[in-house]
Jmol script that loads the backbone (N, CA, C; Angstrom):
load data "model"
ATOM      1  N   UNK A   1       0.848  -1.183   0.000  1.00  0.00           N
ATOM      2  CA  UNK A   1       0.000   0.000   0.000  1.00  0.00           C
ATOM      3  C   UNK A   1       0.885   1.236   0.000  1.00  0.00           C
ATOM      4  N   UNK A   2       0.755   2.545  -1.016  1.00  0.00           N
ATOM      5  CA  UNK A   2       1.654   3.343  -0.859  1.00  0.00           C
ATOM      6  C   UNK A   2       0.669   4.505  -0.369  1.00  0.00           C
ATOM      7  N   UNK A   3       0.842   5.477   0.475  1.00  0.00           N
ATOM      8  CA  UNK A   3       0.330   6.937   0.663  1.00  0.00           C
ATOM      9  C   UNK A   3       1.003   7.825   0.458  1.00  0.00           C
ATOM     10  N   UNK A   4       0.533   8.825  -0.177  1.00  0.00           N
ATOM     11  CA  UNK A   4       0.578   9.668  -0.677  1.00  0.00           C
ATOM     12  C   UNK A   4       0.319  11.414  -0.185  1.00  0.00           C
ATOM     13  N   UNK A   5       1.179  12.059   0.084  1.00  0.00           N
ATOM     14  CA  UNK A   5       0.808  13.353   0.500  1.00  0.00           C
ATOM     15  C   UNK A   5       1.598  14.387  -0.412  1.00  0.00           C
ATOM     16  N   UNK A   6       1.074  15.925  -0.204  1.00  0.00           N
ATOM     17  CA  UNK A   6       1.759  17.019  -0.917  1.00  0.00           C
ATOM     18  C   UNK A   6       2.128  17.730   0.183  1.00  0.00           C
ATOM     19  N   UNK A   7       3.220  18.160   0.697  1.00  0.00           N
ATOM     20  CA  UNK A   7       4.151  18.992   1.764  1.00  0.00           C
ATOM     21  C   UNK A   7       4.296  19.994   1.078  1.00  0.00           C
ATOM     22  N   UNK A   8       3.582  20.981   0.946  1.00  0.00           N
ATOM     23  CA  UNK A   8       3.979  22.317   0.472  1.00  0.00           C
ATOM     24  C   UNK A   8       5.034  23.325   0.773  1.00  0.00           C
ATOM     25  N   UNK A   9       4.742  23.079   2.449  1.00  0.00           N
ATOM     26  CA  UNK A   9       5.854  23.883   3.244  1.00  0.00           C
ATOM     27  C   UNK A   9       7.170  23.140   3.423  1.00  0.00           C
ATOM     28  N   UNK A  10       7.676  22.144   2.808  1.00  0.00           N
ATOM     29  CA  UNK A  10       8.704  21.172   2.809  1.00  0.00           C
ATOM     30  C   UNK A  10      10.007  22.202   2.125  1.00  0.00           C
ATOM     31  N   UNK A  11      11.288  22.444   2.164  1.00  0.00           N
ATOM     32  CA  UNK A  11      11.773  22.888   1.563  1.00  0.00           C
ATOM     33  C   UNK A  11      13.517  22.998   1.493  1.00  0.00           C
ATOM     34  N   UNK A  12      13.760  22.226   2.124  1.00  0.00           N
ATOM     35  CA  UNK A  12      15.168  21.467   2.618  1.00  0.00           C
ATOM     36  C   UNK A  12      15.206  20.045   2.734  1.00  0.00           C
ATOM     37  N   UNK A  13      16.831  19.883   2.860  1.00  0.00           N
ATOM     38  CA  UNK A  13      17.373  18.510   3.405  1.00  0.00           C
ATOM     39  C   UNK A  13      16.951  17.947   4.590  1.00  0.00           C
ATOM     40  N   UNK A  14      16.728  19.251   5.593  1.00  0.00           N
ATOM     41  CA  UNK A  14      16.533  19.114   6.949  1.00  0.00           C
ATOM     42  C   UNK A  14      14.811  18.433   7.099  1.00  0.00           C
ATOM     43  N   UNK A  15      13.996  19.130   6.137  1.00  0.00           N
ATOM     44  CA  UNK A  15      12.605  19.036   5.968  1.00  0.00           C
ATOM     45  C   UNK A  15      12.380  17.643   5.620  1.00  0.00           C
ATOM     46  N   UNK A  16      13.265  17.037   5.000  1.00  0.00           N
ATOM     47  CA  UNK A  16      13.303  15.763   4.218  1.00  0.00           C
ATOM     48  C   UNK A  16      13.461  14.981   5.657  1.00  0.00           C
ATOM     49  N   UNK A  17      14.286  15.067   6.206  1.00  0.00           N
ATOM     50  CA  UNK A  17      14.919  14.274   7.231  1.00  0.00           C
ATOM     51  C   UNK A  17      13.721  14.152   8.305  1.00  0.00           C
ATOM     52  N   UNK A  18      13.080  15.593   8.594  1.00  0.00           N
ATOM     53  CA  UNK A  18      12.180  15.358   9.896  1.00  0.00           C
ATOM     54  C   UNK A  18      11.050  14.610   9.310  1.00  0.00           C
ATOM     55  N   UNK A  19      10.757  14.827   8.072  1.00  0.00           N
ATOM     56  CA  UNK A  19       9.114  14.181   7.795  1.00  0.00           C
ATOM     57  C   UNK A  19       9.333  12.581   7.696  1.00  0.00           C
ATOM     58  N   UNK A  20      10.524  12.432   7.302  1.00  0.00           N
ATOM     59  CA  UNK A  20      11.255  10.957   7.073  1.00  0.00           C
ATOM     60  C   UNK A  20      11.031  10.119   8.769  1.00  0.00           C
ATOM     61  N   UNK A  21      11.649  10.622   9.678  1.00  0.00           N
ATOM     62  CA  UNK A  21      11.709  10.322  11.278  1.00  0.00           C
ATOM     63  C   UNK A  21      10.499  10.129  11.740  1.00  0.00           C
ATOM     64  N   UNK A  22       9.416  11.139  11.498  1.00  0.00           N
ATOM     65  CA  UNK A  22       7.888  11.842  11.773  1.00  0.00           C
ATOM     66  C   UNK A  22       7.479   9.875  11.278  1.00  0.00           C
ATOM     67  N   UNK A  23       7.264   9.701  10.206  1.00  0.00           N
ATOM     68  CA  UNK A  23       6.970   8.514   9.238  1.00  0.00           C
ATOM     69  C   UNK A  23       7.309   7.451  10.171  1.00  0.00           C
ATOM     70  N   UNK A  24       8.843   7.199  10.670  1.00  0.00           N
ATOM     71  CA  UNK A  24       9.463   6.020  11.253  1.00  0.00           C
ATOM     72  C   UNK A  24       9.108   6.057  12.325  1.00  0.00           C
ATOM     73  N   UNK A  25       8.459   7.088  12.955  1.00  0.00           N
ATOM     74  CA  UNK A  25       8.417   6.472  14.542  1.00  0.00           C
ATOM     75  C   UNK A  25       6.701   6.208  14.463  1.00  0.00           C
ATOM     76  N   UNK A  26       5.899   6.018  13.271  1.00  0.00           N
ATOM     77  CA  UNK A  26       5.266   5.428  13.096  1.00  0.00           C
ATOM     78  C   UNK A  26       4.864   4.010  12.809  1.00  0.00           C
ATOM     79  N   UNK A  27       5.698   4.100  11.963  1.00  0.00           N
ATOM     80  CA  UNK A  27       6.314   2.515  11.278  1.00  0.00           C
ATOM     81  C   UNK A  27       7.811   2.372  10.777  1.00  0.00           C
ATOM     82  N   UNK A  28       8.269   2.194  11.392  1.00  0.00           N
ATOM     83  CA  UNK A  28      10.127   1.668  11.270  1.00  0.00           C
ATOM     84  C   UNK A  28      10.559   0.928   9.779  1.00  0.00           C
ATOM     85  N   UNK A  29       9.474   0.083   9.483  1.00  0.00           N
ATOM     86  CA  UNK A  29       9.327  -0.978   8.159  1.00  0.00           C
ATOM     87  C   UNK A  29       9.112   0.257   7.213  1.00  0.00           C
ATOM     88  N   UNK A  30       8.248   0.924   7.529  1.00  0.00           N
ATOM     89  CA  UNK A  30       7.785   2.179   6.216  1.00  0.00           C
ATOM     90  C   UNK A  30       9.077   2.540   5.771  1.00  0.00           C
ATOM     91  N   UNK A  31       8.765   2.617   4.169  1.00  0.00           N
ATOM     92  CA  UNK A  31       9.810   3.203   2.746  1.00  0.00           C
ATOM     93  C   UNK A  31       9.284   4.295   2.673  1.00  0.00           C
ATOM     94  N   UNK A  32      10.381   5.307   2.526  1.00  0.00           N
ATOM     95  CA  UNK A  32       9.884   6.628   3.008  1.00  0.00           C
ATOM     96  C   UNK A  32      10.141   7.192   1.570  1.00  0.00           C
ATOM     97  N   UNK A  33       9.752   8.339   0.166  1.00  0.00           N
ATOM     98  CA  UNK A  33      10.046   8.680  -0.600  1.00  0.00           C
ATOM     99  C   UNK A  33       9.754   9.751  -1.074  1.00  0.00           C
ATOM    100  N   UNK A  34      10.906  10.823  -0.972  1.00  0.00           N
ATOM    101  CA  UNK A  34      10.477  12.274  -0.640  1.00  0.00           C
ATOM    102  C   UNK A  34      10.735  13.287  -1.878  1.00  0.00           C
ATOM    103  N   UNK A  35      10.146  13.538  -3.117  1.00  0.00           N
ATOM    104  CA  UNK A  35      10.740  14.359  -4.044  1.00  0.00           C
ATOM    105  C   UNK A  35      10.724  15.713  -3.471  1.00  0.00           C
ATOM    106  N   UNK A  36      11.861  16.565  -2.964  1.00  0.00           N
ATOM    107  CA  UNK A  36      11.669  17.947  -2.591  1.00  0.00           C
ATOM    108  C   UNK A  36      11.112  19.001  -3.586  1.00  0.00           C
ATOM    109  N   UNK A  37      11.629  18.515  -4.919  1.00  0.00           N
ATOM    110  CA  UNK A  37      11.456  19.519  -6.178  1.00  0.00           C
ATOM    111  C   UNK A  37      10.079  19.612  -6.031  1.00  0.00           C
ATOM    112  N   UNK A  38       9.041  18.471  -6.071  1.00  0.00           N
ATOM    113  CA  UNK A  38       7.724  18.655  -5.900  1.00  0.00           C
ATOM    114  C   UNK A  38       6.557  18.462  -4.536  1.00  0.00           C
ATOM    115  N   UNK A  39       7.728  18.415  -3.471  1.00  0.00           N
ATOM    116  CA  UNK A  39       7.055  18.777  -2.500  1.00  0.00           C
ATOM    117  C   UNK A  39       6.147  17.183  -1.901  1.00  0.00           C
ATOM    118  N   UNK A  40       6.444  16.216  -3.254  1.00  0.00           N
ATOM    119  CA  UNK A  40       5.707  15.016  -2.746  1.00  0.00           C
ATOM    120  C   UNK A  40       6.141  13.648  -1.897  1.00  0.00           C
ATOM    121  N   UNK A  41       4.949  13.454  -0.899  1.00  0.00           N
ATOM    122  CA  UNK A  41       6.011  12.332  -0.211  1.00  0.00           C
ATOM    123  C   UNK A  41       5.520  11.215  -0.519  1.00  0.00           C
ATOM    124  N   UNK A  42       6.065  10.009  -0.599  1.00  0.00           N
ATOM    125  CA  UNK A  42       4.860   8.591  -0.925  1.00  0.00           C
ATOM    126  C   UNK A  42       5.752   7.499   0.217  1.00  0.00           C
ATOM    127  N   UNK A  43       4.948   7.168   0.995  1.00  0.00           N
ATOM    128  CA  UNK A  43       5.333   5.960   2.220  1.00  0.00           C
ATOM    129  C   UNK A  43       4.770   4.877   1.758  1.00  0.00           C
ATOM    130  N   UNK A  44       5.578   3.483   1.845  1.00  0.00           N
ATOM    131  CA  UNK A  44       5.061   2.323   1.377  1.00  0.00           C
ATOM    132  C   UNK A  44       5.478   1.560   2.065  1.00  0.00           C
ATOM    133  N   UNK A  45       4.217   0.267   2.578  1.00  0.00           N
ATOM    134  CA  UNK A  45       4.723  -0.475   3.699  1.00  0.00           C
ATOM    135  C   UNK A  45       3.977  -0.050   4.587  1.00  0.00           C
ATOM    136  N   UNK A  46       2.994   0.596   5.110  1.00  0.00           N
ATOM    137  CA  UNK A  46       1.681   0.864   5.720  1.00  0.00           C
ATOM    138  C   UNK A  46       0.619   1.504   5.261  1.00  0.00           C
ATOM    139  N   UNK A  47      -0.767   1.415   5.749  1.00  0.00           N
ATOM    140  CA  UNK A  47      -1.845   2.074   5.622  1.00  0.00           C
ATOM    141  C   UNK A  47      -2.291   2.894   6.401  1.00  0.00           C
ATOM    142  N   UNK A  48      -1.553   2.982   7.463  1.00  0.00           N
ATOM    143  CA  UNK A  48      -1.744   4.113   8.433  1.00  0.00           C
ATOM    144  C   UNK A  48      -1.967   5.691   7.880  1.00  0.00           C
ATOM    145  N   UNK A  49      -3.141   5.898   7.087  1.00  0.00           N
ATOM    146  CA  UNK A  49      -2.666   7.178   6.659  1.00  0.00           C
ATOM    147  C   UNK A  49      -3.025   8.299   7.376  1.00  0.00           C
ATOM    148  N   UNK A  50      -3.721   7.768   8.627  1.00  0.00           N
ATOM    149  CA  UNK A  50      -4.518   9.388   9.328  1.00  0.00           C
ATOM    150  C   UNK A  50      -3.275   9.507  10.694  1.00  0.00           C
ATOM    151  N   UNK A  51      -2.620   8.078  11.108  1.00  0.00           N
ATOM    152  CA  UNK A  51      -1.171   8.518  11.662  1.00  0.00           C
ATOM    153  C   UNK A  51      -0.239   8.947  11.153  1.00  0.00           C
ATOM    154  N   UNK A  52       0.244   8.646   9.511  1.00  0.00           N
ATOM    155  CA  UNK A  52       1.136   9.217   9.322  1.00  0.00           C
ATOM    156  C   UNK A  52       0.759  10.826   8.626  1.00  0.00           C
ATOM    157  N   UNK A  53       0.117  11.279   8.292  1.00  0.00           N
ATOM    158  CA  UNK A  53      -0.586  12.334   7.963  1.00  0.00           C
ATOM    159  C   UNK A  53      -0.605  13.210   9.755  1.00  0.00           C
ATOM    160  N   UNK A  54      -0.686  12.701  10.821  1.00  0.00           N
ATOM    161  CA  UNK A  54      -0.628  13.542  12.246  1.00  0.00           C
ATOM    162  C   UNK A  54       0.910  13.643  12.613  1.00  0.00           C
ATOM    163  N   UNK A  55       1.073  12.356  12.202  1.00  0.00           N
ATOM    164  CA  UNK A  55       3.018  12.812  12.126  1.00  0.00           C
ATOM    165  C   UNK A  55       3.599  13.507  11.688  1.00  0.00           C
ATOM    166  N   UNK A  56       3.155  13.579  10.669  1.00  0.00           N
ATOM    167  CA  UNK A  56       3.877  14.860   9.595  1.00  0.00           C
ATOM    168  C   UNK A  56       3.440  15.938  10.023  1.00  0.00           C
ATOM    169  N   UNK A  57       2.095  16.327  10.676  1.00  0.00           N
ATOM    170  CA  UNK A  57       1.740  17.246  11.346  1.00  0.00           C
ATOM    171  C   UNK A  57       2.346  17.879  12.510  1.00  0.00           C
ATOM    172  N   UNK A  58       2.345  17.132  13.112  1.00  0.00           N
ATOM    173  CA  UNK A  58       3.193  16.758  14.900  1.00  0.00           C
ATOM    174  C   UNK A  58       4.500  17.400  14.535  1.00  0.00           C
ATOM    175  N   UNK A  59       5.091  17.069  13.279  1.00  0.00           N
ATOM    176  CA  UNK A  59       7.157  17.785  12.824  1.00  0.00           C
ATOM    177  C   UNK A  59       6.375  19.316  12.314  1.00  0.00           C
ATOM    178  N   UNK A  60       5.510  19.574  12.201  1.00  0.00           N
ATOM    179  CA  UNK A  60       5.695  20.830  12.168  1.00  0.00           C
ATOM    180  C   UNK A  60       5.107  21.444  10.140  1.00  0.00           C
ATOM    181  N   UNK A  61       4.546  20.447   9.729  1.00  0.00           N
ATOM    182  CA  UNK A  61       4.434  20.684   8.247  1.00  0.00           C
ATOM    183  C   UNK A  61       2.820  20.108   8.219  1.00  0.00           C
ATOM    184  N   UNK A  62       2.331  20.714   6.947  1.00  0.00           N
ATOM    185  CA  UNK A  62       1.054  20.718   6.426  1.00  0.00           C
ATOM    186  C   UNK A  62       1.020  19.720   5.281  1.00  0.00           C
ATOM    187  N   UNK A  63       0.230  18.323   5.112  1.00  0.00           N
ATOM    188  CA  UNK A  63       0.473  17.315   4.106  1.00  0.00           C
ATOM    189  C   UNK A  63      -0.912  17.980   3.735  1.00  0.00           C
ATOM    190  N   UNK A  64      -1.232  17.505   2.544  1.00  0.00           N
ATOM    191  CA  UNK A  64      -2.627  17.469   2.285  1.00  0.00           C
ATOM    192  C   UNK A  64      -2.316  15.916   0.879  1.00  0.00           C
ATOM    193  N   UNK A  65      -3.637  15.595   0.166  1.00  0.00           N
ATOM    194  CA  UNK A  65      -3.330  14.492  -0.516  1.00  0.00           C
ATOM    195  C   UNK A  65      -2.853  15.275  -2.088  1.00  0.00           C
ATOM    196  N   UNK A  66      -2.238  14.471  -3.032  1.00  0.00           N
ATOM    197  CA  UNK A  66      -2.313  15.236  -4.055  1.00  0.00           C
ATOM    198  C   UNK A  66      -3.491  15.486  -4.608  1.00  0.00           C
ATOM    199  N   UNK A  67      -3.186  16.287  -5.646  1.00  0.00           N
ATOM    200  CA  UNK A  67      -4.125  16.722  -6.809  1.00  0.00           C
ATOM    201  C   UNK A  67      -3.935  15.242  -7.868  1.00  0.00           C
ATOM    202  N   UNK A  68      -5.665  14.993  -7.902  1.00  0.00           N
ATOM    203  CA  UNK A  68      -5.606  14.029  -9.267  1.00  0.00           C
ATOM    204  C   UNK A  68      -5.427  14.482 -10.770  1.00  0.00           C
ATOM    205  N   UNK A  69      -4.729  13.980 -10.936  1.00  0.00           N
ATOM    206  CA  UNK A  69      -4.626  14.560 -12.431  1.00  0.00           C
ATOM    207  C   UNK A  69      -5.532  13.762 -13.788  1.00  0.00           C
TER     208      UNK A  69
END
end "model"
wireframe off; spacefill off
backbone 0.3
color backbone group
């Protein structure tokens, strides 16, 4: 199962790193995959999406889901 969020306010290495941690101390197993250029993150390896969506919250950043195209 992969989830999917858009981090708008994401905008560093550092940003990468906390939302990455935020993710693992959710699920340790979770594949974490962070394009900064577009702000998108995709976790695979759980369905937890309303914990990891409060995690990412909890570090300090705003996920929302993407836009369907």
């Amino acid at each position: 199962m992969a989830l999917s969020f858009v981090v708008p306010d994401m905008s560093c290495g550092h940003c990468v790193a906390a939302i990455t941690k935020a993710v693992k101390t959710i699920d340790p197993e979770a594949s974490v995959d962070i394009d900064l250029a577009t702000h998108h993150v995709t976790v695979n390896g759980t369905d937890e999406h309303a914990k990891i969506d409060a995690a990412i919250r909890d570090a300090g950043y705003t996920p929302s889901a993407p836009a369907l195209k």
